[in-house]
C-alpha atoms as one frame of an Amber mdcrd trajectory, in Angstrom:
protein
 120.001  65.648  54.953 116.806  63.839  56.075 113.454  65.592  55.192 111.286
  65.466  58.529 107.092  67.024  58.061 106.205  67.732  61.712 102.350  68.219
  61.496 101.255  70.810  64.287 102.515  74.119  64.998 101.501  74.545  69.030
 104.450  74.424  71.315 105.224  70.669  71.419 105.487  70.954  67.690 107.562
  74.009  67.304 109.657  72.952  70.477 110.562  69.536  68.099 111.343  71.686
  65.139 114.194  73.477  67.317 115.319  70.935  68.402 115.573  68.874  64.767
 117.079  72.032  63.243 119.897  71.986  65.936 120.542  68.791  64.944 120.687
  69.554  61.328 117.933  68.508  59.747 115.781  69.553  56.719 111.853  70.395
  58.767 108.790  71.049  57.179 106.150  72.167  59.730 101.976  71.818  58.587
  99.390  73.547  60.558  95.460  74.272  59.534  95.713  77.838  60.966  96.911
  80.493  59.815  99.298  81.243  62.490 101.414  79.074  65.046  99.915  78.554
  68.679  96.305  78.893  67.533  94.978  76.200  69.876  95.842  74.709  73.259
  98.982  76.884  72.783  97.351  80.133  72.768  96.015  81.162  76.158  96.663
  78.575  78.503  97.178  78.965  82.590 101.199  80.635  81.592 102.668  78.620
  84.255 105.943  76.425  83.829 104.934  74.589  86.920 107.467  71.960  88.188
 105.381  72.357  91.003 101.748  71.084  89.181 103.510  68.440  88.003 101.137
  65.840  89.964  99.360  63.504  88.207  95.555  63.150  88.607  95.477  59.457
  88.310  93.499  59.097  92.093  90.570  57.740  93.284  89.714  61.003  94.725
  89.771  62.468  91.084  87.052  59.950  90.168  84.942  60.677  93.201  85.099
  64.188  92.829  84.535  64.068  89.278  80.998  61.956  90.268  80.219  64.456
  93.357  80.790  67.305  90.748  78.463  65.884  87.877  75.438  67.912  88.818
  76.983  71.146  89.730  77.872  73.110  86.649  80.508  75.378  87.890  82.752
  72.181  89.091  86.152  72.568  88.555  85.942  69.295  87.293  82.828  68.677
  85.140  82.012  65.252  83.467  79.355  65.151  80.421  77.262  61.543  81.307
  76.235  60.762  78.046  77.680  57.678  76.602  81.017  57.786  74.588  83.347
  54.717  74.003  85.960  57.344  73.583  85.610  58.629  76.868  84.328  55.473
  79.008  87.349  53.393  77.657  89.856  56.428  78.282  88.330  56.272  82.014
  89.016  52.710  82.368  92.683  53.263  81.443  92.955  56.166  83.693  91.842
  53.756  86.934  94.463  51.677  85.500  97.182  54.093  85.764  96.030  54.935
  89.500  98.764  52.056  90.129 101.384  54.239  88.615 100.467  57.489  90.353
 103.902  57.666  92.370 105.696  56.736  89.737 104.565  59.242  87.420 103.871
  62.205  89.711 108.119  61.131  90.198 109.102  61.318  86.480 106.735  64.297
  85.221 108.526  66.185  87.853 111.908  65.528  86.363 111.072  65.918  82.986
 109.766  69.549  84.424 113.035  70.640  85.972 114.628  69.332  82.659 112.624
  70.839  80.137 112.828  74.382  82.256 116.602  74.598  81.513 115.664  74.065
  77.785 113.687  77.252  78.039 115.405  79.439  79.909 118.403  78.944  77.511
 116.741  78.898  74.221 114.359  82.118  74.838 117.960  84.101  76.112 119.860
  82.306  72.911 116.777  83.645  70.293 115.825  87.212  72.076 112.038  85.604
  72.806 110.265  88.619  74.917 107.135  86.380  76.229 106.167  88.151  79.788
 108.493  86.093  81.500 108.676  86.346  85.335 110.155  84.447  87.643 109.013
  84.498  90.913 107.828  81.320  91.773 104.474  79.807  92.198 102.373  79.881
  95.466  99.965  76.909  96.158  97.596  77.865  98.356  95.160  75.536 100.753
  92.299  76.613 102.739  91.708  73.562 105.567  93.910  70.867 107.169  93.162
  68.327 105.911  94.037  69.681 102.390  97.342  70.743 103.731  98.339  67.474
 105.061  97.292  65.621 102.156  99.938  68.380 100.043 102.378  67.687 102.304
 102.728  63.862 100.903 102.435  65.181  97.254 105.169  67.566  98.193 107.482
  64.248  99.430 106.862  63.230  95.615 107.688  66.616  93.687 111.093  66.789
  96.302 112.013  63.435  95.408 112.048  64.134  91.768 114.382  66.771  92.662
 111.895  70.001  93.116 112.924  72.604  95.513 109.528  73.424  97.546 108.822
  74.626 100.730 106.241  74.974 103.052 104.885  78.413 103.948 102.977  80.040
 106.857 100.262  82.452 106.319 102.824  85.108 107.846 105.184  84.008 104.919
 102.656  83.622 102.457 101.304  87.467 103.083 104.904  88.311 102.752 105.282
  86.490  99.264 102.473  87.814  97.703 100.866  90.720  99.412  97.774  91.932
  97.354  96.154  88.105  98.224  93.321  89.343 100.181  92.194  85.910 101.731
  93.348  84.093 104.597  94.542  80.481 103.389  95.199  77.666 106.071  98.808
  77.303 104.611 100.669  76.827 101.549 103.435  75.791  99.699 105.896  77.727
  97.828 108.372  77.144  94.470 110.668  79.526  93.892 111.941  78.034  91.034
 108.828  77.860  89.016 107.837  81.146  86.618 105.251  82.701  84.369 104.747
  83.499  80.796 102.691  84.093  77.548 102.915  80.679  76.067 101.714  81.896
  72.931 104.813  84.852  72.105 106.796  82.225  73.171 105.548  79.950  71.245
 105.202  82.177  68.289 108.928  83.684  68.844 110.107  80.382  69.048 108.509
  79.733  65.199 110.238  82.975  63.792 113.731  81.596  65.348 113.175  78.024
  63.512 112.739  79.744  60.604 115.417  81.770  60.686 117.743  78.527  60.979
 116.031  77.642  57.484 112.596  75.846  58.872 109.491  76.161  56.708 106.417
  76.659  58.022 102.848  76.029  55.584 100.065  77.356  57.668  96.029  76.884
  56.541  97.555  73.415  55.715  94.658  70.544  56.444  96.560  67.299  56.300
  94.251  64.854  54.578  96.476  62.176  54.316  99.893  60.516  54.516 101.023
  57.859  52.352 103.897  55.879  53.079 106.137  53.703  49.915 109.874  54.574
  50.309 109.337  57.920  52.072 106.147  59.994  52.820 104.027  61.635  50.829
 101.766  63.939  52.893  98.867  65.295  51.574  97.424  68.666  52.485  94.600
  71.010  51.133  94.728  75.260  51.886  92.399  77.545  51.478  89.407  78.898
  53.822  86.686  76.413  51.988  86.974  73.303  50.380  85.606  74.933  46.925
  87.920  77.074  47.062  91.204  75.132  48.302  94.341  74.124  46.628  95.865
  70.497  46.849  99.541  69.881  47.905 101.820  67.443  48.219 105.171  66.953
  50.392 107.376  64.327  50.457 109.265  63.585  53.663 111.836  60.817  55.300
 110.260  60.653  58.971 106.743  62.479  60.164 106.247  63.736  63.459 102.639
  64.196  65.065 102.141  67.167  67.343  98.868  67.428  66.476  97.453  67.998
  69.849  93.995  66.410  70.244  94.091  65.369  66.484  97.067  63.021  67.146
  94.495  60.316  67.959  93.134  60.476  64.498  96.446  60.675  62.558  98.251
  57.965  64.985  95.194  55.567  63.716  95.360  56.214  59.942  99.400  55.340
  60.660  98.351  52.338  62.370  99.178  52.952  65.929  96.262  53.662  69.023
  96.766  56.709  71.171  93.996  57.098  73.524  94.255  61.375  73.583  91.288
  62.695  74.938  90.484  66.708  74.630  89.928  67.996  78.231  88.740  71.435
  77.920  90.151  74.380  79.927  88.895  77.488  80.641  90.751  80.783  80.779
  90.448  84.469  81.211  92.572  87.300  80.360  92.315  90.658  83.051  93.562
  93.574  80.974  94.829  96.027  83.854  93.769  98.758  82.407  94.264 101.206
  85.549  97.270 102.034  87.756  95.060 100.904  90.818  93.773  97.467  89.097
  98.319  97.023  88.164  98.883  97.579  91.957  96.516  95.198  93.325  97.154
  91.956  90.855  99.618  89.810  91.868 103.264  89.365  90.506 103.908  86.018
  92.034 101.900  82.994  90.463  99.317  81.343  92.212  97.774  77.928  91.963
  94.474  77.197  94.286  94.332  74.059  95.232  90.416  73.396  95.958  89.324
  75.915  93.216  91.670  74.501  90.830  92.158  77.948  89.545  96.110  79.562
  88.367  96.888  82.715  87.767  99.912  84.290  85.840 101.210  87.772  85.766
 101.387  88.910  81.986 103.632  91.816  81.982 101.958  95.309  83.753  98.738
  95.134  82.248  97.738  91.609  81.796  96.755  89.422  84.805  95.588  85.406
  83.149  92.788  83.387  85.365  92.635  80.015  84.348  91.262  76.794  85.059
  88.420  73.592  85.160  88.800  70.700  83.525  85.591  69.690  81.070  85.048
  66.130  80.007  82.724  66.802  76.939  84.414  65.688  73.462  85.866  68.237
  71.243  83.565  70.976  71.864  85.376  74.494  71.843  82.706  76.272  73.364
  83.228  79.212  75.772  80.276  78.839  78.260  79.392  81.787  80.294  79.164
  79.318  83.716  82.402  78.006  83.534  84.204  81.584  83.058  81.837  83.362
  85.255  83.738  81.408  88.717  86.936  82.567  87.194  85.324  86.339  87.547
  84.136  85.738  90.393  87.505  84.189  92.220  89.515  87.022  91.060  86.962
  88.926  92.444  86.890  87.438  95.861  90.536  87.275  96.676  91.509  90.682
  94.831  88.607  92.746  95.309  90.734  95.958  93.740  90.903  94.504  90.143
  88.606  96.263  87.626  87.217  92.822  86.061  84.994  95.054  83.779  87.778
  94.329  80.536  88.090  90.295  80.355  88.785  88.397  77.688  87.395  84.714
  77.942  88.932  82.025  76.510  88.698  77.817  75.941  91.136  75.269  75.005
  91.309  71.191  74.751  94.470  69.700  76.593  95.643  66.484  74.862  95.474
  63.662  77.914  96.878  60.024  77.839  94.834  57.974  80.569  98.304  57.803
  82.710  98.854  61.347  81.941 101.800  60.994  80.390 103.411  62.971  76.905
 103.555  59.850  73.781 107.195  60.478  72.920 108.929  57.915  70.900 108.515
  55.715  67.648 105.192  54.439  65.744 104.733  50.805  64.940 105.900  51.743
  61.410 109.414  53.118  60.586 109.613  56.615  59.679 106.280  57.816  62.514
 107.175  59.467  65.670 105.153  61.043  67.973 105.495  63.742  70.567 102.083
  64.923  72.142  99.689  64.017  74.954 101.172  66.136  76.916  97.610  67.436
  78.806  97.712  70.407  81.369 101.638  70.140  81.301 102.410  71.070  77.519
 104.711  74.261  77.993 106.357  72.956  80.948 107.188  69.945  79.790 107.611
  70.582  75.350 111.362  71.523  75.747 112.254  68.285  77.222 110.089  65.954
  75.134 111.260  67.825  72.000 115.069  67.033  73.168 113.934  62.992  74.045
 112.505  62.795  70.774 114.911  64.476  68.543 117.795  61.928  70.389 115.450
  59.029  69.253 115.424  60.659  65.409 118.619  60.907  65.616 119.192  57.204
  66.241 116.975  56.352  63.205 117.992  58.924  60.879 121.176  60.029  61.186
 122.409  63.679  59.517 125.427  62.964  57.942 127.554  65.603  59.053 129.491
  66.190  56.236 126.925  66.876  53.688 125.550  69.788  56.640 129.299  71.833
  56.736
């Protein structure tokens, strides 16, 4: 039975672990926290949005981003100072504006297909993550805005989405505690909510159930390759005080989130990942009157740039922004304070005095598109990149890449029964 290390335990690398162990395989996972879903996986937007599934390779992106620089409560703020990183990860990203169609097309498909995945898996394991399914709302506020969503919307259809357009009458009816007055909207009934990180958590219990380890305050220092894998890992809270390890292995998998860059270079490949922060916060609904007045269905505003996800009764998430600023974690008070603020201004009932604030770095590719497949050396696979699409679209990447394992490494059958 081949021995596979996947190193990451957020939901693109417990989503692969699944989907190895249906296959039959032998899977090690190695994270440096203590728990799974620590990171980007831990208190994201909580949409499985078919419907975002856009991609922001545009020129408009880039303008905006420029228009934006000197206002800090953007929702997309850019950090000027000089990074090759960052400058030569722009460059590909005007590249890919060539692709934008193309893209927008297959990141929807991948969305519809990867939903499936997660419907069935969460009923197959018993995983209770807040799910609710009652689509996701887009709202726009001018026409302009709205006619420009209406060619995006030609995109998401043709990759197979079902979403309509909505009135203000209709979208009133759809979600009536929205106190504004949008200029229209679309709707996706299809599309849901959810914690991403008891899923992704649940999801970790049910791989090891079927027999998966899982070594958490593991920091992978190195992997070796001869005939197999030797990774190298240290754990314990300080370096003084830390115990070296050793696991061997047949195939590694990265799902390291924004550290994939790092370990795809020591293994000889280039992923250009950079961490785009994201900012959330979490409404605890506290009072019947603040329960009434938050909305069930998901929203998603399109010139804010701002989601919300229902979280059970008495959780309402806010999320949004997209930083450009290296892999700082920090929560700054004047990019959470517009998310306040919003939720504020369109649902004026909510008691905003308990909120939990909260920061995250998506993994991007330039074209904004997951890294699933082989390394230049035999044995390396990768599945991450997957920016503000990670839940939506793990299931499905974990299922492409365990196919291509298979390929490679076959389970022989017999020695499994």
């Amino acid at each position: 039975m081949p021995k596979i290390v996947i190193i990451g335990a957020g939901i693109t690398g417990v989503s692969t672990a699944y989907a190895l162990l249906e296959r039959g395989y032998d899977v090690t996972v190695l994270d440096r926290h203590r728990y799974p879903a620590m990171e980007t996986s831990f208190a994201n937007g909580g949409q499985l949005s078919a419907s975002n599934a856009e991609v922001w390779n545009r020129w408009a992106t880039i303008l905006n981003g420029i228009k934006w620089m000197i206002k800090r409560d953007a929702p997309l703020l850019m950090n000027p100072a000089p990074s090759w990183h960052k400058y030569s990860w722009l460059v590909e990203f005007v590249v890919n504006i060539a692709n934008y169609r193309e893209n927008t097309i297959k990141t929807t498909q991948l969305a519809i297909m990867a939903r499936k995945h997660i419907f069935e898996i969460a009923e197959r394991e018993g995983i209770d993550f807040d799910h609710v399914r009652r689509g996701i709302l887009h709202l726009y506020w001018d026409k302009k805005d709205l006619s420009r969503a209406r060619i995006v919307n030609e995109l998401l259809v043709k990759g197979g989405l079902d979403r309509r357009s909505v009135t203000v009458e209709e979208i009133q009816s759809i979600e009536p505690t929205l106190h504004s007055t949008p200029h229209g909207g679309f709707y996706t009934p299809s599309d849901s909510t959810g914690d991403i990180h008891k899923y992704t958590g649940g999801l970790a219990w049910a791989c090891e159930r079927r027999g998966a380890r899982f070594c958490y305050d593991a920091d992978v220092r190195r992997i070796e390759r001869q005939q197999s894998f030797r990774v190298f890992y240290a754990s314990g809270a300080e370096d003084r005080h830390s115990t070296q390890h050793e696991i061997c292995a047949d195939a590694i998998v990265i799902c390291a989130g924004c550290s994939s860059r790092d370990f795809a270079a020591s293994l000889g490949d280039r992923l250009n990942i950079y961490p785009v922060k994201g900012y959330s916060i979490t409404v605890e609904l506290d009072e019947p009157a603040s329960q009434e007045a938050a909305p069930w269905v998901s929203l998603l505003d399109d010139r804010a740039k701002i989601v919300t996800s229902r979280l059970g009764l008495s959780r309402l998430r806010v999320a949004g922004t997209a930083e450009f600023n290296g892999p700082n974690r920090d929560i700054r008070d004047d990019r959470i304070k517009p998310l306040v603020e919003w939720t504020r201004m369109h649902f004026p009932r909510i008691n905003t005095t308990h909120v939990v604030p909260w920061a995250g770095l998506r993994p991007m590719m330039p074209d904004m598109m997951p890294r699933v497949g082989r390394g230049r050396a035999r044995g390396v696979f990768y599945n991450t990149g997957h920016g503000h699409l990670g839940w939506t679209l793990s299931a499905a990447t974990a299922e492409m890449l365990a196919v291509i394992i298979s390929g490679d490494l076959p389970v022989d059958v017999r020695k499994v029964a």
